[in-house]
C-alpha positions in Angstrom: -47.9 71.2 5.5 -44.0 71.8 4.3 -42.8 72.5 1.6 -39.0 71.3 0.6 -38.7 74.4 -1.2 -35.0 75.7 -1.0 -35.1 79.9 0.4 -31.3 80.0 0.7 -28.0 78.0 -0.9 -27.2 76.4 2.6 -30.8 74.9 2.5 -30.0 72.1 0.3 -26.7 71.0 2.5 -28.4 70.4 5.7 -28.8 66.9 6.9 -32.2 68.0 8.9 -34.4 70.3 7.3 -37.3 70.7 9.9 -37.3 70.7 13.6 -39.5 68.1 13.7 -37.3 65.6 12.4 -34.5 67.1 14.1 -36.8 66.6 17.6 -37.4 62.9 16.3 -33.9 61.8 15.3 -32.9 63.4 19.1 -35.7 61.6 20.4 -34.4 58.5 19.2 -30.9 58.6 19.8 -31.7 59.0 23.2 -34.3 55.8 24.0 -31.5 54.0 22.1 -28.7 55.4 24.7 -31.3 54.6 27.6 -32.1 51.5 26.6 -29.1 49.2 28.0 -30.4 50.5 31.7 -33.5 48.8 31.2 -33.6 45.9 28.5 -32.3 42.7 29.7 -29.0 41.1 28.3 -30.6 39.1 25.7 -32.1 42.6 23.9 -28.7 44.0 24.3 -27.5 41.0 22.1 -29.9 41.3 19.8 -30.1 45.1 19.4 -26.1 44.9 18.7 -26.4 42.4 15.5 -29.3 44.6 14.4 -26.8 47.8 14.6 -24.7 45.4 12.5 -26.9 44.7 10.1 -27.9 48.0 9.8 -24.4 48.6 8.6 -23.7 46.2 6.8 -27.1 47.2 4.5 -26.0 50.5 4.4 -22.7 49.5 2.5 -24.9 47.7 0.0 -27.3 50.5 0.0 -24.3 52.3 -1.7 -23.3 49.9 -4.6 -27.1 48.4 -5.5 -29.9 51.7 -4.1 -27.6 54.4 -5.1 -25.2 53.6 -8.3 -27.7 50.9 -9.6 -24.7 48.2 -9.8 -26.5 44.6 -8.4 -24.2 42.4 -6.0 -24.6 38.7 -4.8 -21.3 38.8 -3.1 -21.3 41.4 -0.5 -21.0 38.4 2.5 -17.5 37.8 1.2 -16.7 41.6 2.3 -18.1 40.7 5.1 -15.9 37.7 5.8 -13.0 39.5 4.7 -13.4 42.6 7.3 -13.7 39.6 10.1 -11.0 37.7 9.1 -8.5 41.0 8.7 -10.0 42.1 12.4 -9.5 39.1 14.3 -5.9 38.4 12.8 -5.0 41.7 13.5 -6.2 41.8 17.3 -4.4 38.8 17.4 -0.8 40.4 16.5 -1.6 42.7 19.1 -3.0 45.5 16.9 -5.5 48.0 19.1 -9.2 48.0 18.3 -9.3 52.2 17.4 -6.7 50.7 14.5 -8.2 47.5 13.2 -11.2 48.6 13.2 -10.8 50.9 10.1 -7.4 49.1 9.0 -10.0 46.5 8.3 -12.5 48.9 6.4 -9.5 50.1 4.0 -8.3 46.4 3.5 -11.6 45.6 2.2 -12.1 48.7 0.5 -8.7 47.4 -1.4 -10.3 44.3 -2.1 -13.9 46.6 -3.8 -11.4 48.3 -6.2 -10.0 44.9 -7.0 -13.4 43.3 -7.5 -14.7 46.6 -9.1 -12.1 47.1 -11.8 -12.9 44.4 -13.6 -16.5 43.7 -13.0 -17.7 47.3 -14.2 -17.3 45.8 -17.4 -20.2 43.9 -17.2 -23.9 45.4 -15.9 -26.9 43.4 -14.4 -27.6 39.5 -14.2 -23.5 39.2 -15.6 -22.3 41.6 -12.4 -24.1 40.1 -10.0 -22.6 36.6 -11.2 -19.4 38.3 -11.2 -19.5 39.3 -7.5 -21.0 35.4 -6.9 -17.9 33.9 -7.6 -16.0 36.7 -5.8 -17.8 35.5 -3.0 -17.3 32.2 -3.6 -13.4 32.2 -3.8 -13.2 34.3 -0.8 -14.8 31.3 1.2 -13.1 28.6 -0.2 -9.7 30.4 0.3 -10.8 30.9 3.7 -11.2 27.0 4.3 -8.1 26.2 2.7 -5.7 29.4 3.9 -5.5 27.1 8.1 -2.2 29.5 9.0 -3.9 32.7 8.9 -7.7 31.9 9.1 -8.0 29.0 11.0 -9.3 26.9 8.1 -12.6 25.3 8.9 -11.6 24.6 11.9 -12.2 28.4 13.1 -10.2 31.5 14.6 -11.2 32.5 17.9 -11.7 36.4 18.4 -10.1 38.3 20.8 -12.6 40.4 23.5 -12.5 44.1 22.3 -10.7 46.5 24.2 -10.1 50.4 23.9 -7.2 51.4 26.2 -7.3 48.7 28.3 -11.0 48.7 29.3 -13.2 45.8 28.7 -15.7 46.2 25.8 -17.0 42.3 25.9 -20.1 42.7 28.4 -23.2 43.3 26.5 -23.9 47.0 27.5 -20.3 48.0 26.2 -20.8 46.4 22.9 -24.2 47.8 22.3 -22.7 51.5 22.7 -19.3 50.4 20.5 -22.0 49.2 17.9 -24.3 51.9 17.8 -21.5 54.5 18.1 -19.6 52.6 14.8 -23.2 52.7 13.1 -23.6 56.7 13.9 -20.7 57.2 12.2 -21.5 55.7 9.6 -24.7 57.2 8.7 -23.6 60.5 9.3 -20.5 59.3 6.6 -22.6 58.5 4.2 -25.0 61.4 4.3 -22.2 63.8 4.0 -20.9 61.5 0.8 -24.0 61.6 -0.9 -24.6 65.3 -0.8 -21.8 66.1 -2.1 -20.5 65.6 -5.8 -19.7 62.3 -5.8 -22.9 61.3 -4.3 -24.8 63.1 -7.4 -22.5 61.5 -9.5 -23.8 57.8 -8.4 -27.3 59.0 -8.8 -26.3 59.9 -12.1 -25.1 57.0 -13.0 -27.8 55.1 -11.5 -30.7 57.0 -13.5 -28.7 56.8 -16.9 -25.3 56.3 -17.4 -25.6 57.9 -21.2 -26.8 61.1 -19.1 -23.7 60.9 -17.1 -21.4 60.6 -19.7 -23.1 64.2 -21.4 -22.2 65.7 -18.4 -18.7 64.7 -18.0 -18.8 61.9 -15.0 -16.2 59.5 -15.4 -18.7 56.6 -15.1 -16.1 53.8 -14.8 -14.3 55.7 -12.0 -17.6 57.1 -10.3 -18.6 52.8 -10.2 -15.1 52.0 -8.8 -15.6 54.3 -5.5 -18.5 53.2 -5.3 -17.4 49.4 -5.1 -14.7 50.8 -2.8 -17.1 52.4 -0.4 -19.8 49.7 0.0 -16.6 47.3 0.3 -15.5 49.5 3.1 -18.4 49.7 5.0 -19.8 45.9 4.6 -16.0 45.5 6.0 -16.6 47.3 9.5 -19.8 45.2 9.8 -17.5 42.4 9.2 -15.1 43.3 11.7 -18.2 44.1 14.8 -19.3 40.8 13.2 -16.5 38.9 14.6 -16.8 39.9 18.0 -20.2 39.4 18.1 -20.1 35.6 17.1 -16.5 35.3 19.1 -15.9 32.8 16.5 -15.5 32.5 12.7 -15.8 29.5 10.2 -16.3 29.9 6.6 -19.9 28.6 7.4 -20.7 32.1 8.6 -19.7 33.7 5.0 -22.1 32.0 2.7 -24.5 32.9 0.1 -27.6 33.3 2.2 -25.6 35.9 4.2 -25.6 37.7 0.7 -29.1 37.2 0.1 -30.4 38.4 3.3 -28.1 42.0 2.9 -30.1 42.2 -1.0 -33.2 41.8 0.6 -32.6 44.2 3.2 -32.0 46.8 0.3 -34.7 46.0 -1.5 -37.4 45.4 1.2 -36.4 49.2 3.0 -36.4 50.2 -0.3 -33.6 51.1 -3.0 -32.0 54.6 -2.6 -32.8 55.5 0.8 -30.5 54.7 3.9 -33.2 54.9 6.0 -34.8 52.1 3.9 -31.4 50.2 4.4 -32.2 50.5 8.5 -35.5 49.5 7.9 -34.8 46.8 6.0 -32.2 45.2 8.3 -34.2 45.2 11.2 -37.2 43.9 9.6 -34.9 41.0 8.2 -32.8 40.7 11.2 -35.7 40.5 13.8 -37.6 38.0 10.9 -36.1 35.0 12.2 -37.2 35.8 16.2 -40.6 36.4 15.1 -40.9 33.4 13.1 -39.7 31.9 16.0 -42.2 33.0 18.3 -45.0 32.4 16.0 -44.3 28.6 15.0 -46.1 27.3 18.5 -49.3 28.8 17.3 -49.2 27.2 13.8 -50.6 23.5 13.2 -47.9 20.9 13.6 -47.5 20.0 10.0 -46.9 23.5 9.0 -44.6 24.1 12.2 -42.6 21.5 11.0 -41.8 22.0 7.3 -38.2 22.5 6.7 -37.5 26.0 4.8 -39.6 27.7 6.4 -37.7 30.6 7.3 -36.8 31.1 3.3 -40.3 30.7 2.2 -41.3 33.8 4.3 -37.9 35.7 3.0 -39.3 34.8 -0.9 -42.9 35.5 0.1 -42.2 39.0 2.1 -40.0 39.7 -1.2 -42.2 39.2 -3.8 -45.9 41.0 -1.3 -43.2 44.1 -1.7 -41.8 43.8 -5.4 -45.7 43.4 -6.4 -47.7 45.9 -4.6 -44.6 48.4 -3.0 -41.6 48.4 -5.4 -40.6 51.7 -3.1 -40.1 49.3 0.0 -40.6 50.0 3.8 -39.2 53.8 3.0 -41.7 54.4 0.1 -44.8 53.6 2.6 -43.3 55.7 5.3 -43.1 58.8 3.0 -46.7 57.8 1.7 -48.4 57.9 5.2 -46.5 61.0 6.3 -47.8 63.0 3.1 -51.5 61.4 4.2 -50.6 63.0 7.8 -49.0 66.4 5.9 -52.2 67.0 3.7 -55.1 65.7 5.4 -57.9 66.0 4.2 -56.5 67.0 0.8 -54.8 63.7 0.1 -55.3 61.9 -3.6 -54.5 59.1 -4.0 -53.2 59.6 -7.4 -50.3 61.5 -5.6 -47.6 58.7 -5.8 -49.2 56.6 -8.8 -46.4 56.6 -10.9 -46.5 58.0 -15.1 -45.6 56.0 -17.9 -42.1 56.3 -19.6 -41.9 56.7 -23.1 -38.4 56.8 -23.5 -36.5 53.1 -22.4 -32.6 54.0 -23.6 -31.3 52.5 -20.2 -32.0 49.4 -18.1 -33.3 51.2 -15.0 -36.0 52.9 -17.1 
């Protein structure tokens, strides 16, 4: 059994505590580096919008699982990091450039969304970021000269020094290198300061106040940070579809990153991982299984969102914690067996309701 006990001051700073997970994590990066030698072209394909997903989740993961601020809007940061790449690749700008020119552009755009929408908390923020989203896509109909109107702008083929990143294999690696990064970003921002400062706010913003955090500046970053990194996902985005309408950019885009947050399970970027793939690889699966269903059923139109709702509401009932929370369950079974409870994870009652999140 271990014991996450802290015997020295660099103990709480390291991203892998145990050789275990560090023999896992290895473990992993290296089936994912093998794997383009064996899966067909197809996988590759799939595997990269996965990746993209993944860090696309991860950005929201930021604003929603770890500062506690809800947002319907984050497909127009999306749009807005595709846009900015493919107009950029366009004027001739190279890849190692746009890319995070494309990042910081929509990070620009968070603090302009997050100034004046940390005004407001809950159902009236997450409207607040809805008609963000919702100007950003009718501006990119009506703005033809730059975006292509709804017509479309054609992408450019990605290219680092002159070498040819638009076969499959290629952009699996740029994907899962971009998505590395990323994670290992993050990590590093949420153990340090500012990361405790958006869990502060998150668990009470009163608390936070006591202890000197400069809340409205702490939720400003934060909208600047998830902007940033739903922009990259943006910007792979766009060479992945080779082609960008507004159509792309809509509010079920926005939907599916929420439930990918809230399905892997809120405050956890592994739960943000989780959560993409299970929500990315949905719509295959559903696929698959619709032959085997009677014809009526196979045949309803919407089915796709009625699984989303009904997936949604099996975990808000019976696992608020998400995909994450039933991973940590089953490895504390594995840990202590045979001296599980169950009672271990039932969770106490709160007396005390001074914030929302209580």
């Amino acid at each position: 059994m271990k014991f996450d006990y802290n015997t020295r001051y660099s103990d709480s700073f390291k991203l892998l505590r145990h050789t275990d997970q560090r023999i896992a994590y290895g473990l992993l990066l290296m089936v994912l580096v093998a794997l383009p030698w064996v899966a067909s072209k197809f996988l590759m394909a799939e595997l990269s919008y996965v990746f993209i997903l993944c860090i696309a989740s991860l950005g929201l993961m930021v604003l929603t699982g770890y500062t506690g601020q809800v947002s319907l809007g984050h497909a127009a940061f999306v749009a807005v990091g595709a846009y900015a790449h493919a107009w950029m690749l366009s004027k001739g700008v190279p890849l190692l450039l746009s890319l995070p020119l494309s990042g910081l552009l929509c990070a620009a755009f968070g603090v302009a969304v997050g100034v004046p929408a940390i005004r407001v908390s809950g159902l009236y923020l997450a409207m607040v970021t809805l008609a963000f989203s919702v100007i950003v896509t009718h501006v990119i109909g009506h703005w033809g000269s730059v975006t292509g109107g709804f017509t479309g702008l054609a992408v450019n083929d990605p290219a680092i020094f002159g070498a040819a990143l638009s076969g499959p294999k290629a952009f699996y690696f740029l994907c899962l290198a971009v998505l590395v990064l990323v994670i290992l970003a993050l990590l590093n921002v949420l153990r340090s300061g500012l990361g405790r400062a958006f869990l502060g706010v998150r668990d009470s913003e009163a608390a936070a106040y006591s202890l000197g955090i400069h809340v409205s500046r702490v939720k400003v970053i934060a909208f600047a940070l998830s902007a940033g990194v739903t922009g990259l996902a943006g910007a792979l985005l766009a060479h992945h579809t080779k082609y960008l309408t507004p159509d792309a950019f809509t509010l079920v885009l926005s939907m599916e990153l929420v439930l990918m947050v809230v399905i892997g399970g809120l405050g956890s970027l592994r739960g943000a991982v989780l959560g993409a793939v299970l929500i990315s690889l949905l719509p295959t699966l559903i696929s698959r299984i619709k032959p085997l269903l009677p014809e009526q059923i196979a045949k309803q139109f919407g089915m796709e969102t009625f699984i989303f709702g009904l997936i949604l509401a099996l975990f808000v009932l019976f696992e608020p914690t998400g995909i994450n929370g039933r991973w940590l369950k089953f490895r504390a079974l594995v840990e202590s067996f045979p001296l599980y409870r169950r009672d271990t994870f039932r969770r106490g009652k709160r007396y005390m309701k001074s914030e929302r999140y209580k």
